[in-house]
Structure formats: C-alpha cells, structure tokens
C-alpha positions in Angstrom: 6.2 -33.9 -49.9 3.4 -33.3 -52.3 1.1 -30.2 -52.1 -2.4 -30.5 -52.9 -4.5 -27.5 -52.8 -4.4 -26.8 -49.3 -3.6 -29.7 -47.8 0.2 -31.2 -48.0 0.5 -35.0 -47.9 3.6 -35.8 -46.8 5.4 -39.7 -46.8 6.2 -41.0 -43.7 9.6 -43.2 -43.8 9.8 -46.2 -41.2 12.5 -44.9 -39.6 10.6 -41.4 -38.5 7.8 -44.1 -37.0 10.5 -46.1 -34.5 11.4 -42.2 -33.2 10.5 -41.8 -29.3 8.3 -38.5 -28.9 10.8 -35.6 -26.8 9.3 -35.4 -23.5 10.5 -32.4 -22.5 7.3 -30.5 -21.5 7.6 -31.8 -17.7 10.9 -30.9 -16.9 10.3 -27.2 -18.5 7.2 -26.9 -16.4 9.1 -28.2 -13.4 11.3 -24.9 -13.9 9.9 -22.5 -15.0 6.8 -22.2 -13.1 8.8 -22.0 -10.1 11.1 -19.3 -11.4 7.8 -17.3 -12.8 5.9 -17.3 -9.5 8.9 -15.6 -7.9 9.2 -13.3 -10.8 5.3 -12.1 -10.3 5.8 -12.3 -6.7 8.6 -9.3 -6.9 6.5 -7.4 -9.5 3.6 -7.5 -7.7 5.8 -5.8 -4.7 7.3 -3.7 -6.7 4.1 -2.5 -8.1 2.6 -2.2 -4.7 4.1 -3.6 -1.3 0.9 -5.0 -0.2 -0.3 -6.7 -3.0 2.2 -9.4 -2.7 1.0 -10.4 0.4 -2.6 -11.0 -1.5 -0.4 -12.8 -4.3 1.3 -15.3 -1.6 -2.2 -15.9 0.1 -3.7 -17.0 -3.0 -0.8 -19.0 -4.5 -0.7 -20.6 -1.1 -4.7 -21.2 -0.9 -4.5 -22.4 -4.6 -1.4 -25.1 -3.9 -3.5 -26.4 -1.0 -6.6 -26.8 -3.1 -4.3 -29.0 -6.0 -2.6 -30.6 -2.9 -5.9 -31.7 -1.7 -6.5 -33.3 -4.7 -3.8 -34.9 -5.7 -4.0 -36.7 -1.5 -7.9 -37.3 -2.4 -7.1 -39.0 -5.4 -3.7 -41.6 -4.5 -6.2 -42.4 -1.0 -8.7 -43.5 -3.8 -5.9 -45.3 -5.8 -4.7 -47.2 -3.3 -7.8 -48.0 -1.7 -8.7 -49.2 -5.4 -5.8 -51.2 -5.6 -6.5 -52.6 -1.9 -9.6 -54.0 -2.4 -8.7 -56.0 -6.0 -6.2 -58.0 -3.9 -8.4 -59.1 -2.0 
C-alpha cells in the first residue's frame, strides 16, 4: 500500500480479483425487517394501545402498494416475454 497525500493507492493481487462479492445483504434484510416491524409494532402499543392499530393499517396499506407493483410489473414481464416468441 502506498500513501500519497490523501489518496492511498493500493496493489490489487490476481487472486483478490477471482474473489466472489459476499452477498449477504438479502438474507439480512429477509430477517431483520420482519423481526423490526414486530418490534415497532409492540412499542408503538406500548407507547399508546391505539397507535398500533394506525401502525398495522399503514404497514398493511404500504405492503399492498409494493405488492401491486411487483404483480404490475411480472404481468408486463411476461407479457414482454409472450409477445418475442411469437
């Protein structure tokens, strides 16, 4: 490694290149956004009783919003991949 003012130029070896990229973001997502919504969700009753129920409505308004869209979107796939086969 060699330092140069502010910037640090640093050798990269060939076997650091052949080196799959982790991919763990998706499986920490996949856990814990689950396990934070029902954290809020017991906050937001301890805090006050009737402000969870305004939590759940809008968690359940914004999943069917993203759920619409992610349906809008494979219908346009697949009616993409439809028409270039024929």
């Amino acid at each position: 490694m060699l330092l140069q003012g502010f910037f640090c130029v640093y050798d990269v070896v060939p076997a650091a290149l052949k080196m799959r990229p982790m991919r763990i973001a998706k499986p920490i997502l996949l856990v814990s956004t689950p396990i934070g919504l029902g954290l809020g969700l017991y906050e937001a009753y301890r805090l006050a009783g009737g402000l969870v129920l305004l939590m759940a409505a809008m968690v359940a308004t914004l999943s069917a919003a993203m759920g619409s869209v992610v349906m809008t979107i494979r219908r346009e796939r697949a009616a993409e991949v439809a028409s270039r086969r024929t």
